[in-house]
C-alpha positions as CSV (number, residue, x, y, z in Angstrom):
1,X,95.1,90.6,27.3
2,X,95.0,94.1,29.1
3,X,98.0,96.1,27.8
4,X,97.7,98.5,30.7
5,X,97.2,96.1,33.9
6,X,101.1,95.6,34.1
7,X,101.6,99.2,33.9
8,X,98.4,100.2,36.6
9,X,100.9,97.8,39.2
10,X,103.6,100.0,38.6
11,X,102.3,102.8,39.2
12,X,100.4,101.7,42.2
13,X,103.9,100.3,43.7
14,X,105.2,103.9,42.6
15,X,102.5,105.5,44.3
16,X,102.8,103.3,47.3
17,X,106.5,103.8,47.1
18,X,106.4,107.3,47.1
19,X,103.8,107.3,50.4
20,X,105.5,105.1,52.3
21,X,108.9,107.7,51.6
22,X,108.4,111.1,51.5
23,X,112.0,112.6,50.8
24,X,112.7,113.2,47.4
25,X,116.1,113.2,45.3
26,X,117.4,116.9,45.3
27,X,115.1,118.2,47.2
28,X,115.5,120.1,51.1
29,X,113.0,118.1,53.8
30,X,112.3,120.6,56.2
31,X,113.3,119.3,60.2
32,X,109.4,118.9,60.9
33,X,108.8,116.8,58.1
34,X,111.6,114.4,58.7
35,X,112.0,114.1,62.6
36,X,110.4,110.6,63.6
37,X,110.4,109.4,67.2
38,X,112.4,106.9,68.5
39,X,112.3,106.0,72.4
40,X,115.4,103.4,73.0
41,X,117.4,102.1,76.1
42,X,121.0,104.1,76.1
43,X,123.8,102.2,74.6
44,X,125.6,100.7,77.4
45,X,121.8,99.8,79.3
46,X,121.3,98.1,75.9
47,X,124.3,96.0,75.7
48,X,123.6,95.1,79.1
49,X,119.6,93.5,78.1
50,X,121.3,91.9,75.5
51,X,124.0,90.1,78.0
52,X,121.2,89.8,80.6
53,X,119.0,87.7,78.2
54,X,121.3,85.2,76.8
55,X,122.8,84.9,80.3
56,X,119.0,83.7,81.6
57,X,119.5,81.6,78.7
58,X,123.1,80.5,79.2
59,X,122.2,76.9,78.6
60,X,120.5,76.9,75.5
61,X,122.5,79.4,73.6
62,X,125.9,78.1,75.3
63,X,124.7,74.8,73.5
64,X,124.4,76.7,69.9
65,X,127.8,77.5,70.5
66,X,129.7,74.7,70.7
67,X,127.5,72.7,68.2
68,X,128.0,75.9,66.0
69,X,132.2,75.6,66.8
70,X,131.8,71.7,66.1
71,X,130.5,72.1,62.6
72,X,132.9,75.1,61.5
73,X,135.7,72.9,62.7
74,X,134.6,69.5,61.1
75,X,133.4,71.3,57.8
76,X,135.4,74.3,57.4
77,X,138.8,73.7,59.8
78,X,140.1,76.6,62.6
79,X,143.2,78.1,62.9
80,X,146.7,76.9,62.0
81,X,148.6,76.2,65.3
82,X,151.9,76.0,63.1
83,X,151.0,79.5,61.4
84,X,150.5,80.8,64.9
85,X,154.1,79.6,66.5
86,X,156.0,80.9,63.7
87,X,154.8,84.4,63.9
88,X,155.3,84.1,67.5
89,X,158.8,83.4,67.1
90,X,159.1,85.7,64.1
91,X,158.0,88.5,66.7
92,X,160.3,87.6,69.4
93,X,163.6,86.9,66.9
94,X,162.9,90.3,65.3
95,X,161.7,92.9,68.0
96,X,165.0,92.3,69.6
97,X,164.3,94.3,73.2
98,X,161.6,96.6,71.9
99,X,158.8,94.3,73.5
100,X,161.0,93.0,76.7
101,X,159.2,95.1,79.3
102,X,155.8,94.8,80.6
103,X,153.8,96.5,78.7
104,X,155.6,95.4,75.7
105,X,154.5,92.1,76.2
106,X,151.2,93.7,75.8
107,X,151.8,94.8,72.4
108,X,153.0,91.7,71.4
109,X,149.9,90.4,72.5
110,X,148.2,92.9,70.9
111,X,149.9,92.4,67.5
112,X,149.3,88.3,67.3
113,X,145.7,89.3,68.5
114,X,145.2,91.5,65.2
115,X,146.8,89.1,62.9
116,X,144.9,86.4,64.6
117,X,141.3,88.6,64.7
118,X,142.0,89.5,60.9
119,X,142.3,85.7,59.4
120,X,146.2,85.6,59.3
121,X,146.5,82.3,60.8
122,X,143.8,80.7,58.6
123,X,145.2,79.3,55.5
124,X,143.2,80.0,52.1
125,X,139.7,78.4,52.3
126,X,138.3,76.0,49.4
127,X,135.2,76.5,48.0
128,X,133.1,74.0,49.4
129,X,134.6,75.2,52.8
130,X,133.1,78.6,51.9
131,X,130.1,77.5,51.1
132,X,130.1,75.9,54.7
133,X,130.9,78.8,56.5
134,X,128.3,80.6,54.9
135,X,125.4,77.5,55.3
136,X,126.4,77.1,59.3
137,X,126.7,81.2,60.0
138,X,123.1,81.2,58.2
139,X,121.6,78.5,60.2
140,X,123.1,79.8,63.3
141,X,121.7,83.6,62.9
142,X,118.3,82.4,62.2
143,X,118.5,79.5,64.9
144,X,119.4,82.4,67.3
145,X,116.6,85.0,65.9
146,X,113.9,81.9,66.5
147,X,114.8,81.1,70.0
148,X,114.8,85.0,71.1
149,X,111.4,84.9,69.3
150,X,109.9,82.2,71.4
151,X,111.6,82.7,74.8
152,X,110.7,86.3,74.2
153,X,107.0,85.4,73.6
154,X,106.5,83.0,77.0
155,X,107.3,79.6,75.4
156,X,109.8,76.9,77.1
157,X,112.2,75.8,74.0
158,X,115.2,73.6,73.7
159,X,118.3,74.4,71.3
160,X,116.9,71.4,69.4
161,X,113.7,73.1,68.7
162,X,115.2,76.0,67.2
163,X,117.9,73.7,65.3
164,X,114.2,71.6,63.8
165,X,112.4,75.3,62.9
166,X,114.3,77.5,62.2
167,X,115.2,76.6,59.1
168,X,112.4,77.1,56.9
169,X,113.6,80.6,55.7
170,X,116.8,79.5,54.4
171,X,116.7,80.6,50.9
172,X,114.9,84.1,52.0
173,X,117.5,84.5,54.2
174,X,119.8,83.5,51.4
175,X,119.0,85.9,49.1
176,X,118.8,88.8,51.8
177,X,122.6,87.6,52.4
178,X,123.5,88.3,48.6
179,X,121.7,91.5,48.6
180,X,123.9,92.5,51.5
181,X,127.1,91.3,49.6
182,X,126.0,93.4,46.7
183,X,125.6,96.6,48.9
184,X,129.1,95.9,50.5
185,X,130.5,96.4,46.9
186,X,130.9,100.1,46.9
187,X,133.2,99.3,50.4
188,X,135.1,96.8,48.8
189,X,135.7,99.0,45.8
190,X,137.0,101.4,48.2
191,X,139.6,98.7,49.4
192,X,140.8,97.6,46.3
193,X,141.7,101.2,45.3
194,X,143.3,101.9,48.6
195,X,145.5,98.6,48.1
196,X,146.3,99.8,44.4
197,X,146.7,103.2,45.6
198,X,149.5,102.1,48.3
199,X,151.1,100.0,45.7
200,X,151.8,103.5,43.1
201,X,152.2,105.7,45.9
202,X,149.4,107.5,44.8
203,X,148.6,108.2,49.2
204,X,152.0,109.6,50.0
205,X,150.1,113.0,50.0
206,X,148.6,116.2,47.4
207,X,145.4,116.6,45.9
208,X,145.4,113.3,44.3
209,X,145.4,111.6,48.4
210,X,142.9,114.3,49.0
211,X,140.7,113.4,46.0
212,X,140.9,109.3,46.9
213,X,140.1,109.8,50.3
214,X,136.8,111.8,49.7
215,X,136.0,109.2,47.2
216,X,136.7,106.3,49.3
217,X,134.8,108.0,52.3
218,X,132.0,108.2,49.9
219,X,132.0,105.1,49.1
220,X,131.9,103.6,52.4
221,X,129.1,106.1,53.3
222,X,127.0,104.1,51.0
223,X,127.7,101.1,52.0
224,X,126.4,101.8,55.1
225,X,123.7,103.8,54.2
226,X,122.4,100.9,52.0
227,X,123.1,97.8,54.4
228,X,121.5,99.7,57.3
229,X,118.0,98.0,56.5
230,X,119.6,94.8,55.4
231,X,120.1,94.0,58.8
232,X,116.9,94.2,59.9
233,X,115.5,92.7,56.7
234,X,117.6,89.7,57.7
235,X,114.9,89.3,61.1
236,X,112.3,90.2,59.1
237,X,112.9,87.7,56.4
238,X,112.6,84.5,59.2
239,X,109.1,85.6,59.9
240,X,106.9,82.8,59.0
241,X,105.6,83.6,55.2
242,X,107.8,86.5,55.0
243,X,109.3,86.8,51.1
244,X,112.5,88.3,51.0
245,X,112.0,91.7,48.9
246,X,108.6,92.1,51.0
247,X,111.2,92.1,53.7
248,X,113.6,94.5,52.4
249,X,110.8,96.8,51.8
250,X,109.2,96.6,55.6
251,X,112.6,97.2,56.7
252,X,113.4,100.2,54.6
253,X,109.7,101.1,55.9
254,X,111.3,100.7,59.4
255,X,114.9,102.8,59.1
256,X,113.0,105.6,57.2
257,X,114.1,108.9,59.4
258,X,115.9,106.9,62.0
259,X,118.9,105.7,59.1
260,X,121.2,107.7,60.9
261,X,120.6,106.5,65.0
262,X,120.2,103.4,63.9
263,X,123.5,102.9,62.1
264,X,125.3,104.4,65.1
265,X,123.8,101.6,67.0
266,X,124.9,98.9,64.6
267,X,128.4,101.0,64.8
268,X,128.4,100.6,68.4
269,X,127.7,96.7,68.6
270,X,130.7,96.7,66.3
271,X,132.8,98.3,68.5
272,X,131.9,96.6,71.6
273,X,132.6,93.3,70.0
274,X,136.3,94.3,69.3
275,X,136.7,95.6,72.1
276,X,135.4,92.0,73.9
277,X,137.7,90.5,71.6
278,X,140.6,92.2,72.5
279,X,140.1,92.0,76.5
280,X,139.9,88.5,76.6
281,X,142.0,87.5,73.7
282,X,145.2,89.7,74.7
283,X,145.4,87.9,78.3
284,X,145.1,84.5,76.4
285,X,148.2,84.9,74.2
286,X,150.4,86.3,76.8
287,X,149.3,83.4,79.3
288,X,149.6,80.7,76.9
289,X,153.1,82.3,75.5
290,X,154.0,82.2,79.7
291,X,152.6,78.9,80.3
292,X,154.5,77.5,77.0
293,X,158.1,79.3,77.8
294,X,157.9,77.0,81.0
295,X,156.1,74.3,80.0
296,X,157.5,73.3,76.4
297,X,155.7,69.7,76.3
298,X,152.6,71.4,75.4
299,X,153.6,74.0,72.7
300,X,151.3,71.9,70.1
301,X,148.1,72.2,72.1
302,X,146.2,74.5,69.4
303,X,144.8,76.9,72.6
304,X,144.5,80.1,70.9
305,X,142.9,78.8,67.5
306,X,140.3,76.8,69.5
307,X,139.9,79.7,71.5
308,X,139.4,82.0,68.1
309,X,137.0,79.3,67.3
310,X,134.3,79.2,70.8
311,X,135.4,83.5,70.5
312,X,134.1,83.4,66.8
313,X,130.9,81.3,67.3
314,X,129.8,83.3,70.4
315,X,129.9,86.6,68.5
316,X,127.5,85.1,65.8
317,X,125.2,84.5,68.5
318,X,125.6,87.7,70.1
319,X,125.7,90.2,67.4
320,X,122.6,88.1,65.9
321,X,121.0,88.4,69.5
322,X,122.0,92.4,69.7
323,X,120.2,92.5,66.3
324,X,116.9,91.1,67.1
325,X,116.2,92.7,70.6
326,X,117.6,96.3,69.1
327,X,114.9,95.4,66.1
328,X,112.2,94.7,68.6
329,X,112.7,98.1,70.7
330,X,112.8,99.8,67.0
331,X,109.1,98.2,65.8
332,X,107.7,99.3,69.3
333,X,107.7,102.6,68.5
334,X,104.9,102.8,65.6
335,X,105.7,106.4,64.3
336,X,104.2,107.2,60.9
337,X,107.3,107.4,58.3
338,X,109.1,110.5,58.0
C-alpha cells in the first residue's frame, strides 16, 4: 500500500483549493485582484422575468400549487381557525378605541397578519408532521427547478413530468438542506441569546447591550456569508449526476468575488415576498373580519388559514423560481474567480 497516495490527494485538493480561491486569511486583496464582473438585470426588471415566466406558465405551476397545498394540509394540517377568532376577539376586547378608525383597522390587520405570517395560529407540529413539511417543501423546490430547466431549454412538459423526474436528487438535495441548517446555527445562536438576554434584562442598555449586539450582528453576518452558496448549491445539486459536496464546491466556485451582490439579491427576494405577503394578506383579514361582523353564519369558514396555505405554497414556488433564473443570469457570466 502507498503511504503517501492519500496524502498526494490532499494536497492536490489543497492546491486546487487554493487556485480556485485566491484570498487568503489575514491577508489585504488588492481591488484589482478581487473585482469580478457581473452583468445582471436591475432588481425590480428581475422580479418582473421571474413573474413574467411563471405567468407564461400559469397553468403548470398554478397546478404545483395546489397539489403542493393538498399534501401540506392532508399530511401536515394548516392553520387553526379557532386560534385565529380568539386573537381576533382578544384584539378587539382589549384595544378598546385605539383601532376604531380607519386606518386603525389597518393595524389590526396588520398585527393578526404578523402573528399569522410568524406561525402563531399553527399549533405545535409532531414529528412525523415535520418530517412532511420538510419531504413536500423538498420535492416541491426541485419539482420547480426541473420544470424551469426544461421550459427554459425549448421542451413542452406537464406538472406530471416534473412530479415523475424530478426526484432523483432527493437525498443530494437532502444533505445540501442539512448543510444549510448547520450554517443557520450561528443565527439561531444569536436568537437564543437575544431571548435569554430579554429575559435578565441584560438589553435595557450599557456596554453589556453594546457588546451583545456586535456579537449577535456577527453572528448573523456569518450566517449569511456561509448560506450565500447554499442556495445555489441547492440548483446545482438537481443536476443530473451532480454529488452534493461537488455541488457545494461549484457553487462556492460561483459566489467567489460576487458574495456580497449576490446576497443583496437574495435579501431583496426576501423582502419582496413580505412585502407580497402583506399587500394581499392585510385586505384579506379586514374583508373577511367585515364580511363576518355582518354575516355571522359563516364565522367557521377557515378563509384566512386556507388562504395562509395557497399564500405559503406559492412562495415555495416563487422564491424557488427567483432562485434558479437569478442562478442562470449568474453562470452566464463566465469570469475567471477572483
Amino acid at each position: 500500500m502507498n503511504i503517501k497516495k492519500p496524502f498526494t490527494k490532499i494536497k492536490k485538493r489543497y492546491v486546487s483549493f487554493l487556485n480556485r480561491r485566491p484570498h487568503r486569511t489575514f491577508r489585504r486583496t488588492r481591488r484589482r485582484d478581487y473585482v469580478r464582473s457581473l452583468k445582471l438585470p436591475g432588481y425590480i426588471s428581475f422580479t418582473h422575468y421571474v413573474n413574467k415566466t411563471l405567468w407564461r406558465n400559469r397553468k403548470t405551476f398554478g397546478l404545483l400549487t395546489l397539489l403542493y397545498a393538498v399534501l401540506t394540509a392532508l399530511l401536515v394540517g394548516i392553520a387553526s381557525q379557532d386560534i385565529y377568532s380568539t386573537l381576533k376577539d382578544a384584539i378587539n376586547t382589549t384595544s378598546g378605541d385605539l383601532f376604531s378608525s380607519a386606518i386603525g383597522e389597518i393595524g389590526k390587520a396588520g398585527l393578526l397578519f404578523a402573528t399569522s405570517a410568524t406561525g402563531g395560529l399553527s399549533q405545535g407540529l409532531t414529528e412525523s408532521q415535520q418530517i412532511y413539511a420538510g419531504i413536500i417543501s423538498l420535492l416541491t423546490w426541485m419539482t420547480s427547478v426541473w420544470l424551469l430547466r426544461n421550459i427554459l431549454a425549448g421542451h413542452k412538459v406537464k406538472m406530471r413530468d416534473g412530479l415523475y423526474s424530478a426526484g432523483a436528487p432527493i437525498i443530494s438535495t437532502f444533505i445540501i438542506a442539512l448543510v444549510f441548517i448547520i450554517q443557520l446555527l450561528p443565527l439561531a445562536l444569536a436568537l437564543i441569546g437575544y431571548s435569554a438576554a430579554s429575559a435578565t434584562g441584560l438589553l435595557a442598555g450599557g456596554v453589556e447591550a453594546m457588546l451583545f449586539w456586535i456579537a449577535a450582528g456577527l453572528l448573523a453576518v456569518l450566517s449569511l456569508y456561509w448560506s450565500t452558496s447554499t442556495f445555489f448549491a441547492l440548483v446545482i445539486v438537481t443536476l443530473p449526476g451532480m454529488y452534493p459536496f461537488k455541488a457545494l464546491k461549484a457553487a462556492g466556485d460561483i459566489v467567489v468575488g460576487r458574495r456580497l451582490r449576490i446576497l443583496f439579491r437574495l435579501i431583496w427576494m426576501m423582502l419582496i415576498t413580505v412585502i407580497t405577503w402583506a399587500l394581499i394578506m392585510i385586505p384579506i383579514i379586514i374583508f373577511d373580519s367585515w364580511i363576518k361582523s355582518f354575516w355571522t353564519v359563516i364565522e367557521w369558514v377557515p378563509i384566512i388559514p386556507i388562504i395562509l396555505l395557497l399564500l405559503g405554497s406559492f412562495t415555495i414556488i416563487w422564491v424557488s423560481s427567483y432562485i434558479y433564473l437569478f442562478y442562470r443570469k449568474v453562470v452566464a457570466d463566465e469570469a475567471d474567480p477572483a
